[in-house]
C-alpha positions in Angstrom: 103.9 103.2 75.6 104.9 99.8 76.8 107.6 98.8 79.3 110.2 95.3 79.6 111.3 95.0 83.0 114.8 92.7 82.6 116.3 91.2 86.2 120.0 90.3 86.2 121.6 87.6 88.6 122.6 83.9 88.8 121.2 84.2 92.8 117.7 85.3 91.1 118.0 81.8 88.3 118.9 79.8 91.4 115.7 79.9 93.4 118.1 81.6 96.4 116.6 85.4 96.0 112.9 86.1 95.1 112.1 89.1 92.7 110.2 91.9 94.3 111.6 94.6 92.6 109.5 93.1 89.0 106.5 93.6 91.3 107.4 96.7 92.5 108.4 98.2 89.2 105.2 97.0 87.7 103.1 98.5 90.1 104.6 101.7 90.1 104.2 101.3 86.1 101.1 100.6 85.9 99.8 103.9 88.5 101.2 106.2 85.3 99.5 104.4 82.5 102.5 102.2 81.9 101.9 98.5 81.1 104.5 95.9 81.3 104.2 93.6 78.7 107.4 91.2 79.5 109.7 90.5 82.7 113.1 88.3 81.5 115.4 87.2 84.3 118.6 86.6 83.0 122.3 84.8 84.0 124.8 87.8 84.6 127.2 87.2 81.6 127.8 89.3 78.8 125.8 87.4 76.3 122.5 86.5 77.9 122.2 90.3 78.9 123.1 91.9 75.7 120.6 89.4 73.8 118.0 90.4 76.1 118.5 94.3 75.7 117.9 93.3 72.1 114.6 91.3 72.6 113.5 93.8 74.8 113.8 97.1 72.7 112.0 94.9 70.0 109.2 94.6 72.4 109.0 97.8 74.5 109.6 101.4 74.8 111.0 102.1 78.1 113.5 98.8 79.2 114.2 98.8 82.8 117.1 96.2 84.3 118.0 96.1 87.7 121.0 93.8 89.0 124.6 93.2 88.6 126.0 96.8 89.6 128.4 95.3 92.1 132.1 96.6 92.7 133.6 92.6 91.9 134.2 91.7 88.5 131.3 89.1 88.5 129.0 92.1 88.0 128.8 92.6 83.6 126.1 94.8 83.1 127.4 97.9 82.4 129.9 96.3 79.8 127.0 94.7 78.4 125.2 98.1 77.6 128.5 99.8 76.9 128.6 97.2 74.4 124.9 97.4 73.0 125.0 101.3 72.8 128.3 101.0 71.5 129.4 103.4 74.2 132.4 103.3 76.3 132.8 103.3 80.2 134.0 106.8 81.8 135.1 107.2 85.3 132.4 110.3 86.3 133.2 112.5 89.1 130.1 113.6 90.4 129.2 109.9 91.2 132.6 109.7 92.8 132.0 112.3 94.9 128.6 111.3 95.9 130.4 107.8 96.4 133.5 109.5 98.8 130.3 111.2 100.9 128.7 108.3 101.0 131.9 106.4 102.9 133.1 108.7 105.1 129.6 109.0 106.1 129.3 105.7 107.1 133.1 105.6 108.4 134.2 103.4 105.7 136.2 105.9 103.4 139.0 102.9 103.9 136.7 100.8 101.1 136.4 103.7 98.5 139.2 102.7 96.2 137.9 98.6 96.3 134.0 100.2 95.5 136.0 103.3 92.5 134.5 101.0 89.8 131.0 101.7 91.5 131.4 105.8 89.9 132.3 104.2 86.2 129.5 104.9 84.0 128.6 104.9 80.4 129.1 108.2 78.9 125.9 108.6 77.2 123.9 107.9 80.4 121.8 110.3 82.5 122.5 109.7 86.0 120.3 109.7 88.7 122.6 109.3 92.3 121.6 106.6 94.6 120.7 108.2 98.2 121.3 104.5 99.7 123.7 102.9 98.0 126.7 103.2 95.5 126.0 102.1 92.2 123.6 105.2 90.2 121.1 104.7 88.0 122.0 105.2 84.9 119.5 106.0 81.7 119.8 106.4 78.1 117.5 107.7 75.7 118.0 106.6 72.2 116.1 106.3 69.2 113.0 106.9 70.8 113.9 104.4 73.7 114.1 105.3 77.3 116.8 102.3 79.0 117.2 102.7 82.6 119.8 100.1 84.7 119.6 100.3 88.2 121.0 98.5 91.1 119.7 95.0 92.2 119.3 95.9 96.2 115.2 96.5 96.5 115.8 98.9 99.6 117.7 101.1 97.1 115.4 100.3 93.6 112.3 101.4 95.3 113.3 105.0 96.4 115.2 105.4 92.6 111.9 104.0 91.0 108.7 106.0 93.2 111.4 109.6 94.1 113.5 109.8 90.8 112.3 107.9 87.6 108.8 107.8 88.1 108.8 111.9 88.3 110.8 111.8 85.5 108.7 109.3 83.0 106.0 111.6 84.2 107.2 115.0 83.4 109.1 113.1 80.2 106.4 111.4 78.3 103.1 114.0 79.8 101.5 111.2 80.9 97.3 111.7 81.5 96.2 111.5 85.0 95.3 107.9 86.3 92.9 107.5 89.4 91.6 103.9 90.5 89.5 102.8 93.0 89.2 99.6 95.3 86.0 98.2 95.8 86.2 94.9 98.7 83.3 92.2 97.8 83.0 89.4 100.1 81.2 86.3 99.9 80.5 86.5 96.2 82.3 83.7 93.7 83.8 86.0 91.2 81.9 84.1 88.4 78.8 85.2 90.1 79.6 88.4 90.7 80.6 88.8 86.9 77.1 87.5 85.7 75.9 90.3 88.7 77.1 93.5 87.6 77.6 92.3 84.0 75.4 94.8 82.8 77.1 97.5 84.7 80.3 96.9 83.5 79.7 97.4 79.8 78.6 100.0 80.4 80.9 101.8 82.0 82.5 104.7 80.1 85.8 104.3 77.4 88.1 105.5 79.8 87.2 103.5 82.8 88.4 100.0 83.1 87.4 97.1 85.4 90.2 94.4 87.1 89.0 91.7 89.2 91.4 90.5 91.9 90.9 87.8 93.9 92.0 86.9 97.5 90.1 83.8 99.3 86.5 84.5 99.4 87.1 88.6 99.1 87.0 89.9 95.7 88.8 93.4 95.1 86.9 95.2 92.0 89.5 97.6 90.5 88.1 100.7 88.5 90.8 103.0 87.0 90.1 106.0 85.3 92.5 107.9 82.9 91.7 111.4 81.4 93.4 114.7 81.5 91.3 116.3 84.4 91.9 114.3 87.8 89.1 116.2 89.5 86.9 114.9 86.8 88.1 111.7 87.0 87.4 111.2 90.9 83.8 112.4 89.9 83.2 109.5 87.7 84.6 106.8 89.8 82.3 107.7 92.3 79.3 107.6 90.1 79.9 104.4 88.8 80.3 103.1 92.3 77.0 104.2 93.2 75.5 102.6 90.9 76.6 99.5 92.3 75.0 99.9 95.3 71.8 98.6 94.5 73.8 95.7 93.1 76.5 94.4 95.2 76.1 96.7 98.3 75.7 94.2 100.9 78.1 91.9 99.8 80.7 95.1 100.1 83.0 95.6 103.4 85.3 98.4 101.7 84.5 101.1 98.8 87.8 102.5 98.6 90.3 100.4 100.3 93.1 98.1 99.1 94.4 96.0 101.8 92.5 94.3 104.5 94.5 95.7 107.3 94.2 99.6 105.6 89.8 98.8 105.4 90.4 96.8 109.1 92.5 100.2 110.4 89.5 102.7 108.9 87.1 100.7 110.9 88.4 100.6 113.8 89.4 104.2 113.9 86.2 105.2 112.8 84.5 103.1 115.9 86.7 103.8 118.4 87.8 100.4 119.2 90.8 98.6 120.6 92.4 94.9 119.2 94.7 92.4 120.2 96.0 89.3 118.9 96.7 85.7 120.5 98.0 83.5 117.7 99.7 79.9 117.1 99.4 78.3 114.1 99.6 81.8 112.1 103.2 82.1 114.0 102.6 86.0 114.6 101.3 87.4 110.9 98.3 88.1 112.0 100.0 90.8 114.1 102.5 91.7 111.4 99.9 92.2 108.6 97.9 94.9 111.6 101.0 96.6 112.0 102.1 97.2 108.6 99.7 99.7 108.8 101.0 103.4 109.9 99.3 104.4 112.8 98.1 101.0 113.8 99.0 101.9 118.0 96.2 103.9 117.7 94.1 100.4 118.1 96.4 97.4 118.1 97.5 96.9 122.0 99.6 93.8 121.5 99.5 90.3 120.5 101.2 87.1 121.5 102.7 83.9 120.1 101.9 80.9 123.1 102.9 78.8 120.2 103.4 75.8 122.7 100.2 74.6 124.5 101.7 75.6 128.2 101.8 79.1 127.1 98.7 78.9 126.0 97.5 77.6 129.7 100.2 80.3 131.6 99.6 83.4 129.7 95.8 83.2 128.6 94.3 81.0 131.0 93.5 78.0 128.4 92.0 75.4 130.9 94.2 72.4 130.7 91.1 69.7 131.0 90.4 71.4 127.8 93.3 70.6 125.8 93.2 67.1 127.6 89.6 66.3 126.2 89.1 69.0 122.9 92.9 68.7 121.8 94.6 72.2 121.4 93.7 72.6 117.7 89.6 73.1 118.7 86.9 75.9 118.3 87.3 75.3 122.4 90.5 75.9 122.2 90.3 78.9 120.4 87.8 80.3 122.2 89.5 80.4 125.5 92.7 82.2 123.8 90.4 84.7 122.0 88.9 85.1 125.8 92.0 85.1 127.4 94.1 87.8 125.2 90.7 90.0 125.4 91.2 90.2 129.6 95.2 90.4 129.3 95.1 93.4 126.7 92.1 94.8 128.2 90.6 95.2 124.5 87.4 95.8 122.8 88.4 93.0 120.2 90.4 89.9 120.3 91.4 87.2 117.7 93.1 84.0 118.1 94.1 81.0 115.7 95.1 77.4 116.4 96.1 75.0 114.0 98.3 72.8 112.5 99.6 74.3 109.5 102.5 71.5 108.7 104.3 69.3 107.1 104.1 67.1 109.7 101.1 66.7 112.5 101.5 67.8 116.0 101.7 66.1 119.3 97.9 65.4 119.1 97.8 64.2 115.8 95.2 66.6 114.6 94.9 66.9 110.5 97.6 68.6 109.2 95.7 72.0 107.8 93.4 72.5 110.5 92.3 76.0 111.6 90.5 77.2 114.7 89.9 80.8 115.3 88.1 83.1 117.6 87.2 86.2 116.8 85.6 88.0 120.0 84.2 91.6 119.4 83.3 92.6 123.3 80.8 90.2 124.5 79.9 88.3 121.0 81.9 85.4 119.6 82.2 83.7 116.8 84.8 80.8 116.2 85.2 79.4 112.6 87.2 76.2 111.4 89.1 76.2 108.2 90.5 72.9 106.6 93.9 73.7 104.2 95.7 71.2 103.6 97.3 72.0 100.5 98.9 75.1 101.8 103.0 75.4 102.2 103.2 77.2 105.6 104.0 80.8 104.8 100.7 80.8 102.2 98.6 79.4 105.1 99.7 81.1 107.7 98.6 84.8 105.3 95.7 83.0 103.7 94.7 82.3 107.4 95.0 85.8 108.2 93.7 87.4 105.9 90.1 85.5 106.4 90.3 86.1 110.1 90.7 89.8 109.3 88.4 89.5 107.0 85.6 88.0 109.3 86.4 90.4 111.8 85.6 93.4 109.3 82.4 91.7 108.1 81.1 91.5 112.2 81.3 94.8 113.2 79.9 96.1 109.9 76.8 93.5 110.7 76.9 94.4 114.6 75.4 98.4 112.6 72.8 96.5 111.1 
């Protein structure tokens, strides 16, 4: 069972709107056993999308598209697979409906006549009503093919994907149970690591496969296990993670975690400790990566953004002779902030980044890609400098924070030992 995920939309061809729903789709996908084998994005006209339903039910069996559902008459997907399923276009009235709720729930009943089109389906079509927008998801099934067009708006593809069609591909096709597990390696060059547990790894049984997924210096070993029996399937991932223990075990900051800040917030839980941020050259995603974490008050106090060097002197005490003789992008610097956000929040833990992350230098002229930063776990500190230069600034600014979060996991875990 393979899938073609298809993405309609000039804005999408033009470089003005990134794709997330592919990614999201994928994902989703791939947690039931589902691979994606091709992604197309495609102009919204009648010919580029009907030539690509064609290629895609060549290639896969389920064909997801999401895009150019709009009320205007820009928006030709549905005449393109009224067209391709030689089908015709039906005003439905339970999607009506839905849409009339929808308005006069949001006090715009005024716009229901402009948005009508929005409740025109094709008459073959399944549909699944959208909770948070109104243009449905619409499906056919046909000759063994499972085609599903959804709406472009990711705040409305994601709860149509994970609440309605992934229940339904499930329940549909009696798909086997999958189960993965996410084991965090630091410090190990994935080449290395490879040669490592090499052994291990063909080894492992039919039904257990191995992804490696790099981020920096972290390495995230992916082991997912498919079978009939999930209990069963648990059982084995955790054997085979034990038997990397003797292997890779002090090279490993996580055993079952997937992001940084979900293995950062298990930590910190567990221990009983408290974290705040003081960042500039990372412009506040430090902060934002902690708190995309439910349940992150529990330790995060606060951070701040002194992104100009007097803010840095005002609000954390950063000694201005300091700056004069070290420059503000220095392990000094850094060090002061990390100090300085420790005493404001009244935390166990403090981190702080300085840097210059570019294009251009700053008023000191230090290196453009330059990285201070302090991490300060009560009374032991440790500052580290990073040199990226290459990096656009969104990239280093998440590259940067994801090593500092990193580091900080990889201290306490050596403050045990």
């Amino acid at each position: 069972m393979k899938a073609v995920l298809i993405t309609i939309g000039d804005e999408i061809l033009s470089g003005n709107t990134i794709d997330t729903n592919s990614n999201f789709i994928a994902s989703q996908l791939k947690e039931i056993g589902i691979p994606v084998v091709q992604i197309f994005t495609v102009a919204d006209t009648l010919d580029s999308i009907r030539k690509t339903l064609e290629t895609a039910h060549q290639l896969g069996d389920i064909i997801i598209t999401t895009g150019g559902l709009g009320p205007t008459k820009d928006d030709k997907t549905k005449t393109a697979f009224a067209e391709f399923f030689n089908d015709k276009l039906v005003l439905d009235d339970p999607t009506f409906e839905h849409l009339r709720k929808i308005f006069i729930k949001r006090n715009r009943e005024h716009l229901l006549e402009i948005n009508r089109n929005q409740a025109v389906v094709l008459s073959k079509a399944t549909i699944f009503q959208n909770e948070n927008g109104s243009a449905p998801c619409q499906m056919i099934q046909e000759n063994g093919k499972i085609t599903i067009c959804l709406p472009g708006v990711p705040y409305e593809v994601k709860p149509l994907i994970k609440d309605k069609i992934i229940p339904f591909l499930k329940h549909q096709l009696s798909l086997h149970y999958i189960e993965s597990q996410i084991i965090s390696v630091v410090n190990f060059p994935e080449s290395l690591l490879a040669l490592k547990i090499e052994d291990w790894e063909l080894a492992l049984p039919k039904n257990i496969s191995l992804s490696y997924l790099p981020i920096g210096n972290r390495v995230k070993l992916r082991l997912t296990a498919t079978g009939n029996h999930l209990d069963e399937l648990k059982s084995q991932l955790k054997i085979e993670a034990e038997k990397l223990k003797p292997l890779i075990g002090e090279k490993v900051i996580s055993w079952n975690g997937n992001e940084i800040q979900e293995i950062l917030k298990e930590i910190l839980i567990q221990k009983k400790l408290t974290l705040s941020s003081a960042e500039s050259c990372t412009g506040g995603e430090l902060a934002r990566l902690i708190t995309s974490v439910s349940g992150s008050s529990k330790y995060f106090l606060g951070g701040i953004i002194p992104y100009d060097y007097h803010q840095k002197i005002s609000i954390l005490g950063v000694s201005e002779k300091t700056i004069s003789e070290k420059t503000v992008v220095s392990a000094e610097v850094a060090q002061e902030m990390s100090l300085g956000g420790q005493k404001l929040f009244k935390t166990d833990i403090s981190i702080a980044t300085t840097g210059v992350s570019g294009p251009n230098s700053d008023e000191f002229n230090n290196e453009i890609g330059t990285v201070f930063y302090s991490i300060r776990v009560k009374n032991f500190e440790k500052t580290n400098r990073l040199f990226l230069p290459h990096l656009e600034r969104n990239d280093f600014a998440n590259f940067v924070s994801q090593r500092v979060l990193q580091d900080l996991i990889e201290m306490i875990i050596q403050e045990e030992h």
